[in-house]
ChimeraX commands (.cxc) that place a marker at each C-alpha (Angstrom):
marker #1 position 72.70,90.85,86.70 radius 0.5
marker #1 position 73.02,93.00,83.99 radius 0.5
marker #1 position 73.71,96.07,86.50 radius 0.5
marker #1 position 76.86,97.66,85.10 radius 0.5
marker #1 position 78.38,98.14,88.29 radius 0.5
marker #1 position 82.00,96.23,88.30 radius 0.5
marker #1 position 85.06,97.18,87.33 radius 0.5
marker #1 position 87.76,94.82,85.71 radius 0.5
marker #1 position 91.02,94.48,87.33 radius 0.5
marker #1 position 94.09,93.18,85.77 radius 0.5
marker #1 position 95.87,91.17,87.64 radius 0.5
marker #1 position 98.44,90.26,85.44 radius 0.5
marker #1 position 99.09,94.63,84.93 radius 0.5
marker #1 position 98.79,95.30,88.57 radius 0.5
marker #1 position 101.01,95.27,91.08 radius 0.5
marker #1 position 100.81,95.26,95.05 radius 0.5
marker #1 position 97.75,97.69,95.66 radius 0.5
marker #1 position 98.43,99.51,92.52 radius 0.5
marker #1 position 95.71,98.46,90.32 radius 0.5
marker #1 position 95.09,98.82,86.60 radius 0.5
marker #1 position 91.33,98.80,85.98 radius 0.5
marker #1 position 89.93,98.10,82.36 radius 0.5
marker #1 position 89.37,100.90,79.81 radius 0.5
marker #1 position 90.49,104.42,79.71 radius 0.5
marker #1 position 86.90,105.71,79.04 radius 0.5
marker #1 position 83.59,104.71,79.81 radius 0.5
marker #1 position 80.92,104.06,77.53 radius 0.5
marker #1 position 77.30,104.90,77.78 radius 0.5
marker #1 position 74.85,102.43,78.79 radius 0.5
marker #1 position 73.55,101.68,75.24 radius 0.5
marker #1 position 77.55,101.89,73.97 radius 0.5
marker #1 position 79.49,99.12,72.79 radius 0.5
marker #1 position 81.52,98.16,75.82 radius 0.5
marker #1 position 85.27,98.54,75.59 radius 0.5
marker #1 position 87.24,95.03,76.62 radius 0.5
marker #1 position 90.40,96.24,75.13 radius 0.5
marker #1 position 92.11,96.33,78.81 radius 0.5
marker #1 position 95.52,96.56,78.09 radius 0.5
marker #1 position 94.63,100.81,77.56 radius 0.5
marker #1 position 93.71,100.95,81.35 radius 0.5
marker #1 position 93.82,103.03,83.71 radius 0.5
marker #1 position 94.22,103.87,87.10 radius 0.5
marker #1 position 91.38,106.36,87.52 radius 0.5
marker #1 position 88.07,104.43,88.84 radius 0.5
marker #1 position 85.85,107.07,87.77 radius 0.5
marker #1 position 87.07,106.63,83.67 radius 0.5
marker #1 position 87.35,103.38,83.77 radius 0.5
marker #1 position 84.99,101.13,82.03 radius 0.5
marker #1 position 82.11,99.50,84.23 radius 0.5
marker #1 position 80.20,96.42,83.30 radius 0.5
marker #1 position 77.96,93.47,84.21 radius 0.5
marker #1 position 78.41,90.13,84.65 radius 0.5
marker #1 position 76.79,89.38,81.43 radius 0.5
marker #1 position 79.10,91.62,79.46 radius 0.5
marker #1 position 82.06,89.35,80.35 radius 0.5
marker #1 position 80.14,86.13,80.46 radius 0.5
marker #1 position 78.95,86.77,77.18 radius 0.5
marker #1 position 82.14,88.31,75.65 radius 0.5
marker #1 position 84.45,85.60,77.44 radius 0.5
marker #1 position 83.03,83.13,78.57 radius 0.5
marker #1 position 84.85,81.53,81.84 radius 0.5
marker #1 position 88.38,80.55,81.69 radius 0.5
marker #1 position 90.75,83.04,82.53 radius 0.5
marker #1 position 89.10,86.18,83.25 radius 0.5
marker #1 position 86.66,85.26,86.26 radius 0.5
marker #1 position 83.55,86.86,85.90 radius 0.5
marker #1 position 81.22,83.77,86.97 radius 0.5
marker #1 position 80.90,86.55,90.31 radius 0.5
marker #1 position 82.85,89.27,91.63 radius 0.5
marker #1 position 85.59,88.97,94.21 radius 0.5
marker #1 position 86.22,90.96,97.41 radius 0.5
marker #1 position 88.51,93.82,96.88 radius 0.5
marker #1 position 91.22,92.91,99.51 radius 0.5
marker #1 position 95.06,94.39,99.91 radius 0.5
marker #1 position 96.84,91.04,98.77 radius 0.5
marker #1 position 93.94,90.98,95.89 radius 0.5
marker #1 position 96.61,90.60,92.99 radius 0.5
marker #1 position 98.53,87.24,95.03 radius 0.5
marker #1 position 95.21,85.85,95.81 radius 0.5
marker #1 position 93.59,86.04,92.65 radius 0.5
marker #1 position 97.16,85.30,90.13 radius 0.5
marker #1 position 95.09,82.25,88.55 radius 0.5
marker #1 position 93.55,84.61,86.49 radius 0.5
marker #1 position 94.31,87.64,83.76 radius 0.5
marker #1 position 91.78,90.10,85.42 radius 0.5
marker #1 position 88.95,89.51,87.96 radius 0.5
marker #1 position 85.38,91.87,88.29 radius 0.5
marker #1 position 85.43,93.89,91.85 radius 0.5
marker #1 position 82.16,95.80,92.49 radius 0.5
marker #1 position 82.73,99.65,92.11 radius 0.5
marker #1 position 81.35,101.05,95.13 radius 0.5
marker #1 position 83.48,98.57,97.08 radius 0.5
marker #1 position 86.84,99.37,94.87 radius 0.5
marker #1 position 86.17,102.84,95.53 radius 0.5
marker #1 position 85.94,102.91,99.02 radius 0.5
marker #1 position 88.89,100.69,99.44 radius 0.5
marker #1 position 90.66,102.96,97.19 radius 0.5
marker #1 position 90.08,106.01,98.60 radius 0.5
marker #1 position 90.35,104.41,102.54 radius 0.5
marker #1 position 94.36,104.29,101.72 radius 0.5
marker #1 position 94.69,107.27,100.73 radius 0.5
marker link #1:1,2 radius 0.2
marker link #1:2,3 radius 0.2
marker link #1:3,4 radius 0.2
marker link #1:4,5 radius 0.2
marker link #1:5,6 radius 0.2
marker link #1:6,7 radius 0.2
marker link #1:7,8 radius 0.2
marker link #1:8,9 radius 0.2
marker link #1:9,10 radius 0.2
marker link #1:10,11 radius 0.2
marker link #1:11,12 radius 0.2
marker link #1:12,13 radius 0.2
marker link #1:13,14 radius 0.2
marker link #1:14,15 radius 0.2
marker link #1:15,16 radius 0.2
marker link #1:16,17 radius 0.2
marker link #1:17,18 radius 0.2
marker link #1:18,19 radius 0.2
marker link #1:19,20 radius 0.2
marker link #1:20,21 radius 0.2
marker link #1:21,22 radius 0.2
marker link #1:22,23 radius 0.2
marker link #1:23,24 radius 0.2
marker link #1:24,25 radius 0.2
marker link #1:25,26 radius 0.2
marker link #1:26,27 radius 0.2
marker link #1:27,28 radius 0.2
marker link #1:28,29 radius 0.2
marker link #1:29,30 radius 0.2
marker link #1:30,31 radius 0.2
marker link #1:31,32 radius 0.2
marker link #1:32,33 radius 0.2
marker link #1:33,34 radius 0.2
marker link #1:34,35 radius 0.2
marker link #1:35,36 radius 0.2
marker link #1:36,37 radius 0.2
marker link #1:37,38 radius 0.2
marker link #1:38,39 radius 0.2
marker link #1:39,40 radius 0.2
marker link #1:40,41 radius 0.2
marker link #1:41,42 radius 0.2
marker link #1:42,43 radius 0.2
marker link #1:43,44 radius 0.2
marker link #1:44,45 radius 0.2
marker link #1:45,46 radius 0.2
marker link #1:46,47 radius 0.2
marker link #1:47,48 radius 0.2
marker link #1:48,49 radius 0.2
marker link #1:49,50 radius 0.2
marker link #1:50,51 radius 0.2
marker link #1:51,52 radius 0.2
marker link #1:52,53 radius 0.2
marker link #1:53,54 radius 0.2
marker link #1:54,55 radius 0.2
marker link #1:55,56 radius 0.2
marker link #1:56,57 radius 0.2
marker link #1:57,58 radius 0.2
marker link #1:58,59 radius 0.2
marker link #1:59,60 radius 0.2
marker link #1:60,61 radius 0.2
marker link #1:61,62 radius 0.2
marker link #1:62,63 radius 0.2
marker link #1:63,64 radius 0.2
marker link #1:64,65 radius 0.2
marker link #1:65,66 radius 0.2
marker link #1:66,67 radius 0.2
marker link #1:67,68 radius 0.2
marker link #1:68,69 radius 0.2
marker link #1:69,70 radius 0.2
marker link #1:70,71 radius 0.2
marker link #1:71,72 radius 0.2
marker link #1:72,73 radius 0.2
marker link #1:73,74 radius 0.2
marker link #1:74,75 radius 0.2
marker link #1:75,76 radius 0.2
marker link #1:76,77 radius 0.2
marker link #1:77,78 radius 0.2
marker link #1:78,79 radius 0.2
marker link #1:79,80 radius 0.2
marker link #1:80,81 radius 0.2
marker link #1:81,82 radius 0.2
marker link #1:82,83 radius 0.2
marker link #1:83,84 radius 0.2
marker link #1:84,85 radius 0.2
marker link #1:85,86 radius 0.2
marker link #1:86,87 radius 0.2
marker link #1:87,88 radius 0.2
marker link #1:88,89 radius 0.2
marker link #1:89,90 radius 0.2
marker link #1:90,91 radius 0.2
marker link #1:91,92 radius 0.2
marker link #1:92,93 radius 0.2
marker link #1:93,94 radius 0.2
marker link #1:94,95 radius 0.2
marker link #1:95,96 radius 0.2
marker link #1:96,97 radius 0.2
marker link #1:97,98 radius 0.2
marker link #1:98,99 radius 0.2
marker link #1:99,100 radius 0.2
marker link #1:100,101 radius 0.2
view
């Protein structure tokens, strides 16, 4: 679980399939993670990756879900407005991503 290989969406900055991901730079593995996400971007290979522990332990559960990830879909943002970001596994964000394109 401690695999740093999600990214964190904001839902509440996204819009439609136009995603804002958490983090405008990522760290190293033995760097302090970045959870300021409101400096996002766009770009999924900048963007800051983490595990489930890093939000579990920084948040806690509530409104950022990070108990699991969730299934990158194209209504992701309406399905998942409950919550201020959700954790969407980076190989499977990525190949979404680039699939519309």
């Amino acid at each position: 679980m401690k695999d740093r290989k999600y990214l964190a969406v904001s839902i509440k900055h996204s819009a439609g399939t136009r995603f804002t991901l958490w983090g405008w730079e990522r760290t190293k593995d033995e760097q302090k993670r970045c959870f300021s996400g409101y400096l996002g971007t766009m770009d999924y290979d900048k963007c800051e990756l983490y595990s489930l522990e890093d939000f579990q332990e920084h948040y806690g559960h509530g409104f950022i879900k990070c108990d699991k990830p969730v299934k990158m879909t194209m209504d992701l943002v309406r399905k998942w407005n409950e919550y201020d970001t959700v954790l969407v596994d980076y190989e499977e964000y990525k190949a979404f991503v680039s699939s519309k394109n």
